[in-house]
C-alpha positions as CSV (number, residue, x, y, z in Angstrom):
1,X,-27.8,18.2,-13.9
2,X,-29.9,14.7,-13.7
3,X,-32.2,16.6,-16.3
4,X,-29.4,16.5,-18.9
5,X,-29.3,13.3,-21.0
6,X,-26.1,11.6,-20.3
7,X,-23.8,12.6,-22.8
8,X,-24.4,16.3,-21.7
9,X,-23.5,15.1,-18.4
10,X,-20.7,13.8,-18.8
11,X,-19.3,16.7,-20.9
12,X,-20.6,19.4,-17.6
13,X,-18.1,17.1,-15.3
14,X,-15.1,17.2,-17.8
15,X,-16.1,21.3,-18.3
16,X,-15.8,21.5,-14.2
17,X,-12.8,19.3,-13.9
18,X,-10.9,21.8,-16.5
19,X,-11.9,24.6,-14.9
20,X,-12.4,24.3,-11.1
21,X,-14.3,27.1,-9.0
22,X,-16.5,27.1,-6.1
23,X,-19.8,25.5,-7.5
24,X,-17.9,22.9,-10.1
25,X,-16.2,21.4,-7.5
26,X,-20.0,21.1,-6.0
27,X,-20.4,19.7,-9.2
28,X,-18.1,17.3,-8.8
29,X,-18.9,15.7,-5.5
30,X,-23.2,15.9,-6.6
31,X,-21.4,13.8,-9.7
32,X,-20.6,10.9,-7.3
33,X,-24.2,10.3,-7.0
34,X,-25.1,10.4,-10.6
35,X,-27.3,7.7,-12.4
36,X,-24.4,7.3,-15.1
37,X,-21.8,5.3,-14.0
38,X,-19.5,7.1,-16.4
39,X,-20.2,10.4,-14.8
40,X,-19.5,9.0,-11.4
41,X,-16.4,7.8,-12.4
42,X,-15.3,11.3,-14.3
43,X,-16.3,13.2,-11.3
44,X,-14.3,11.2,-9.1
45,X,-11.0,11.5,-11.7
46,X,-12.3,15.3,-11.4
47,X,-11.8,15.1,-7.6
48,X,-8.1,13.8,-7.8
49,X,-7.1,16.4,-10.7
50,X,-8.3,19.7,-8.4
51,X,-6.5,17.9,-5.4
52,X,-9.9,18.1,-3.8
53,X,-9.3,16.6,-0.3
54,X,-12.3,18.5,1.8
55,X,-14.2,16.3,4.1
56,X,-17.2,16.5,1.3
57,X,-15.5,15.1,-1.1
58,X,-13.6,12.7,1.4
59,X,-17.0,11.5,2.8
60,X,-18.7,11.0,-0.5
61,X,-15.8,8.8,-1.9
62,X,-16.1,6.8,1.1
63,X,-19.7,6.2,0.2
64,X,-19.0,5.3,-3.2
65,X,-16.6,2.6,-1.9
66,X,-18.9,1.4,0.4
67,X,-22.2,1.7,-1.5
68,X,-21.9,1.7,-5.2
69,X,-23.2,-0.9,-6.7
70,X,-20.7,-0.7,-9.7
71,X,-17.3,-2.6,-9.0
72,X,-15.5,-0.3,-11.8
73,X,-16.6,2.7,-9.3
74,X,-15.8,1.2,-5.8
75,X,-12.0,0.7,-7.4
76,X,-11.9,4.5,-8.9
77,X,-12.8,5.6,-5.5
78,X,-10.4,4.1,-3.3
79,X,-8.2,4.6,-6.0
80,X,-9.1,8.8,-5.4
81,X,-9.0,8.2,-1.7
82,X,-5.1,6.8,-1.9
83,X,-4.1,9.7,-4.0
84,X,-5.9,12.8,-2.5
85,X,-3.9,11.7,1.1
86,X,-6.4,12.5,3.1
87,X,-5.8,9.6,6.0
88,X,-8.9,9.4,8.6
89,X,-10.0,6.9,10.6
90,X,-13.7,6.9,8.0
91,X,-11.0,6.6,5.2
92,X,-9.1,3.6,7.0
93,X,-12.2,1.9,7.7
94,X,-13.4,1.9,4.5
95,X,-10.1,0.8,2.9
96,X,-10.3,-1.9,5.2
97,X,-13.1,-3.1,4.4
98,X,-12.9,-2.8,0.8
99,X,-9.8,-5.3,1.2
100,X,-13.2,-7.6,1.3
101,X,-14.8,-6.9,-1.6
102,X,-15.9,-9.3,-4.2
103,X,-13.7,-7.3,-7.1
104,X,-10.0,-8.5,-7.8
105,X,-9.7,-4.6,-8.5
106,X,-11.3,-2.8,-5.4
107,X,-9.1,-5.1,-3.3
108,X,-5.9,-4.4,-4.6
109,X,-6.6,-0.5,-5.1
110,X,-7.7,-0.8,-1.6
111,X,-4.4,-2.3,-0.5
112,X,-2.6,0.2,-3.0
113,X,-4.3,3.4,-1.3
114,X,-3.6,1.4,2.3
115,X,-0.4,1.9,1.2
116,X,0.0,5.3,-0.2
117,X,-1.6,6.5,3.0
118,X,1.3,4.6,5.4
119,X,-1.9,3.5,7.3
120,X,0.6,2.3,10.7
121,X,-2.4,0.2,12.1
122,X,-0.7,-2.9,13.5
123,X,-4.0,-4.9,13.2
124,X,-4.6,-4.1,9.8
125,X,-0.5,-4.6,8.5
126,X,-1.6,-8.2,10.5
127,X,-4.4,-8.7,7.9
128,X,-2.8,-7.6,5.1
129,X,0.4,-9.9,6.2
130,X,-2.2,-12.8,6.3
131,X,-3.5,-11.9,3.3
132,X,-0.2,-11.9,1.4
133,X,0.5,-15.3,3.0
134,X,-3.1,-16.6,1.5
135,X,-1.9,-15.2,-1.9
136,X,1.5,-16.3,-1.8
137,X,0.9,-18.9,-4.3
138,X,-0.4,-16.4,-7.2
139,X,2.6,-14.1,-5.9
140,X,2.1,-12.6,-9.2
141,X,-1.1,-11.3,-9.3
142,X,-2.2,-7.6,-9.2
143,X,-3.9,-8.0,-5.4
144,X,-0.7,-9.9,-4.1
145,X,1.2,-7.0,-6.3
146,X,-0.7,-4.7,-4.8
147,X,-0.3,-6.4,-0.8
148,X,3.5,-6.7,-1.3
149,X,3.5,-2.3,-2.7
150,X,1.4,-1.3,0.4
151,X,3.5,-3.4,3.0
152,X,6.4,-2.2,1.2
153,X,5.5,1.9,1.0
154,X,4.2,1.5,4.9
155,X,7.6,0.5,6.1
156,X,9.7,2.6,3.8
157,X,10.7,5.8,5.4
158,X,8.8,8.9,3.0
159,X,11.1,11.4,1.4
160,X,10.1,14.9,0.9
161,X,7.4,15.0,-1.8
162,X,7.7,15.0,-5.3
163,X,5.2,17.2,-7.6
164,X,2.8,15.0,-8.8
165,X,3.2,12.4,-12.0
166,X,-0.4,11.1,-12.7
167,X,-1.5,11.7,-15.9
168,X,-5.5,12.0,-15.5
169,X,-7.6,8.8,-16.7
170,X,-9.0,10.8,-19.5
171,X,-8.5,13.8,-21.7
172,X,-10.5,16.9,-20.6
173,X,-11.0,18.1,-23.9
174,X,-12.8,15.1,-24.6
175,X,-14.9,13.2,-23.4
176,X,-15.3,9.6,-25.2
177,X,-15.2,6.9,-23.2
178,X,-12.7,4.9,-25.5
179,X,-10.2,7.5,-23.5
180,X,-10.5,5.8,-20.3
181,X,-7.6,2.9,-20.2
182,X,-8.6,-0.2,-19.1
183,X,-8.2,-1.1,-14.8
184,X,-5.3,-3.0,-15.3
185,X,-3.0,-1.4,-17.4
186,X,-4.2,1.9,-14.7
187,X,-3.2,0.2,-11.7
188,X,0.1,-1.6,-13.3
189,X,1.1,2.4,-14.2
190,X,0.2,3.2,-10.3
191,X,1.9,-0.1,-9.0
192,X,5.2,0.6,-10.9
193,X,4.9,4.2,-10.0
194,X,4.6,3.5,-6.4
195,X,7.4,0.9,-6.5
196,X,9.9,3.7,-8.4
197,X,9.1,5.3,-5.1
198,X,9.8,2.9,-2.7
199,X,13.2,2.3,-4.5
200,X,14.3,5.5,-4.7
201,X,13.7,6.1,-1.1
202,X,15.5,2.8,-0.2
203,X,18.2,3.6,-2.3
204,X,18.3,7.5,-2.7
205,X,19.4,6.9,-6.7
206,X,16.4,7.1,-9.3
207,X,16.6,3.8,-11.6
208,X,14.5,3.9,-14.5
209,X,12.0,0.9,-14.9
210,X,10.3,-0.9,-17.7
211,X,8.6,-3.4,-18.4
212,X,5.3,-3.0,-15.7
213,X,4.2,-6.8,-14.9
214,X,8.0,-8.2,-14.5
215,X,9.1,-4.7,-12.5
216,X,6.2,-4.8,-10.2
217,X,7.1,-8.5,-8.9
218,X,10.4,-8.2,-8.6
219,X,10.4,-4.9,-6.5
220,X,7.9,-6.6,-4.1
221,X,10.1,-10.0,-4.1
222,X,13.1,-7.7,-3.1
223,X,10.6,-5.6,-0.1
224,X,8.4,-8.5,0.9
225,X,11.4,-9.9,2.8
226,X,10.4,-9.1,6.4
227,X,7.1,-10.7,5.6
228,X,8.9,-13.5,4.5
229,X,10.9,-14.1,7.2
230,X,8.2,-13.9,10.1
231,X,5.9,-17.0,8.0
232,X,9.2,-19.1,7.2
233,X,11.0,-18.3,11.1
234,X,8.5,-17.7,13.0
235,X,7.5,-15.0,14.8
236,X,9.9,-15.9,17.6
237,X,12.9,-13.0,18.6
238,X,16.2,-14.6,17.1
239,X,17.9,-14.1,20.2
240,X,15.2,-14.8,23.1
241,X,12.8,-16.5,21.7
242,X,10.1,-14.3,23.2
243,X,6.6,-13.0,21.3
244,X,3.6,-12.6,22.7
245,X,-0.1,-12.2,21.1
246,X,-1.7,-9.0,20.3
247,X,-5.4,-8.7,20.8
248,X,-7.3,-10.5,18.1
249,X,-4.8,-13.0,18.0
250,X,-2.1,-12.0,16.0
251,X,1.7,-12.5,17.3
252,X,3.6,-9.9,17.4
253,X,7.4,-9.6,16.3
254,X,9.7,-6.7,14.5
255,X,12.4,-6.7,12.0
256,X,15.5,-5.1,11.8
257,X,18.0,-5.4,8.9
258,X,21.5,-5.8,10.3
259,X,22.8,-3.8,7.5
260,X,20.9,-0.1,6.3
261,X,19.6,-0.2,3.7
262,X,20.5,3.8,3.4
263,X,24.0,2.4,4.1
264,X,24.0,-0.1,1.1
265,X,23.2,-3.1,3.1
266,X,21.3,-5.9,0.8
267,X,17.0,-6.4,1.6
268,X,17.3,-10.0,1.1
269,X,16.9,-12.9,3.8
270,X,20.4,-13.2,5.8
271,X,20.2,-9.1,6.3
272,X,17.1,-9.5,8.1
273,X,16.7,-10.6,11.8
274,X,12.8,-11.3,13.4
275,X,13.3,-9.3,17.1
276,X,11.6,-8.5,19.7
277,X,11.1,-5.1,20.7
278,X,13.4,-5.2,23.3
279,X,16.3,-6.4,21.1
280,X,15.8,-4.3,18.6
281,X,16.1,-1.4,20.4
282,X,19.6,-3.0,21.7
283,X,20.9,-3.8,18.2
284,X,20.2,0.1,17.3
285,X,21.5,1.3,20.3
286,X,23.5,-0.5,22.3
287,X,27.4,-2.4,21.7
288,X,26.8,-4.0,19.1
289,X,29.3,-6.8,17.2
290,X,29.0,-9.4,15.0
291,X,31.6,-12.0,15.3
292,X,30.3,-14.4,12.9
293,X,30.0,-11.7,10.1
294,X,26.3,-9.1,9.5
295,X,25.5,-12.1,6.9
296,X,23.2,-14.4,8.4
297,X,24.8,-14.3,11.5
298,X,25.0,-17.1,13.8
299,X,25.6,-14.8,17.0
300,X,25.9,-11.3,18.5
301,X,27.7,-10.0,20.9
302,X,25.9,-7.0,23.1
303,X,27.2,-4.6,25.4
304,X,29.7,-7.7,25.7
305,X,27.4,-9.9,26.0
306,X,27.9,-13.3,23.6
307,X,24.4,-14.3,22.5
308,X,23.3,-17.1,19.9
309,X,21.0,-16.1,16.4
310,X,18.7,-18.8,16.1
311,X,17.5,-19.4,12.4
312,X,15.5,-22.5,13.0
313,X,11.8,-22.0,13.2
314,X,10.2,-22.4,16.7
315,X,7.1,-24.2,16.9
316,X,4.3,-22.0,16.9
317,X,0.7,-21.4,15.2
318,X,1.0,-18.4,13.2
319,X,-2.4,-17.3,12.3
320,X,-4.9,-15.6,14.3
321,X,-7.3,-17.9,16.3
322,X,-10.5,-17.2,14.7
């Protein structure tokens, strides 16, 4: 195929993307490696529209988001590496460090695929809780956006799964370049598409949401709220006090909302308690009672035991000794 001109090119990887067989998907992944950074880019759309998840494809998108030299192709392939599923420890490692990269976009399509994945790595939810703190300022830009979805989608429980929505970056029966929408408006689309997710498995009711910038910060406001309450607490169990360091320095604490949210209870900041792990299993399993009311409690009573809820944040240095 390199002996085509470009234009030729590019039309072979939309022909193979239309109409998938043994040696276009070979086509395909060979595309990843094409002089024509359009081409790279089509056969990686290509990969995601034929669900190819082998580890040949998986391998070569983790090249191109390590090693191309074009930012517009690192993002397309983590982008390809959230939605074929395919979670690996070659595929976390490259997300992760993709969250590094000098592009605005491969960072937050990084985070976005982190999240699409549920990557439950407890040092890398610590780096991207770090990162959202660092952020927090610009809480309304696309890689704090994007932070806020993946932190969100990894601690949502996953329904069963849904055919799939995407519409494909371009039209296969063309193959103009003016087709391809711009990185921003494609990751608002995934963003808001993700977040309709996340709310209908919080809530088990499908809202319908418009209006991409203003929905996509406002869903993360609402599912940000543990990460919230760990920075403005403390990392500190509300009950005992007691956390401890992980290795790499990084303290470690849990969450628990007091009331469901499968049983209507609100995700804002007085339904949330920072636990250890110890009372966190109690408050799901033992005697539980509130006596001061499940809002922002002031104490709990367990197994008939009367405890204080202490909301005051305990001294502490919260990020990682580097």
């Amino acid at each position: 195929m390199p002996s085509l001109n470009p234009e030729r090119r590019r039309q072979a990887i939309l022909d193979a993307a239309r109409s998938p067989s043994d040696a276009t998907k070979q086509l395909l992944i060979r595309g990843l490696s094409d002089p024509d950074a359009i081409v790279r880019e089509w056969s990686i759309e290509g990969l995601i529209r034929n669900k190819m998840g082998s580890a040949e494809a998986v391998a070569s998108l983790v090249r191109s988001l390590c090693r191309d030299r074009r930012a517009d192709v690192r993002w397309y392939a983590a982008r390809a590496l959230g939605k074929l599923g395919v979670s690996e420890a070659a595929v976390h490692d490259a997300l992760r460090r993709a969250l590094d990269d000098g592009d605005l976009y491969v960072r937050s399509y990084a985070a976005w695929a982190i999240g699409q994945l549920r990557i439950h790595d407890e040092d890398l939810l610590g780096h991207l809780r770090e990162r959202l703190l660092d952020l927090r300022p610009s809480s309304t830009s696309l890689e704090a956006q994007s932070v806020g979805v993946a932190l969100a989608r990894i601690n949502t429980e996953p329904r069963e799964p849904e055919a799939d929505r995407q519409l494909p970056l371009f039209d296969p029966h063309q193959g103009t370049t003016e087709e391809l929408p711009s990185t921003k408006d494609q990751l608002l689309a995934d963003l808001r598409q993700t977040a309709e997710a996340i709310v209908e498995d919080r809530t088990g009711v499908r809202l319908n949401l418009r209006r991409h910038v203003q929905i996509a910060a406002r869903i993360i406001r609402d599912l940000r709220v543990k990460e919230r309450a760990a920075s403005h607490r403390g990392p500190h169990c509300q009950i005992c006090a007691y956390t401890f360091r992980k290795h790499g320095g990084l303290w470690y604490y849990e969450c628990h909302h007091i009331v469901p949210v499968s049983k209507g209870g609100p995700d804002s900041d007085g339904n949330v308690l920072v636990l250890c792990a110890n009372h966190h299993r109690q408050v799901h399993y033992a005697d539980v009672a509130w006596p001061s009311g499940v809002t922002r409690p002031t104490e709990v009573v367990i197994n008939g035991d009367r405890q204080p809820i202490m909301w005051k944040a305990q001294p502490f240095a919260y990020r990682a000794v580097r």
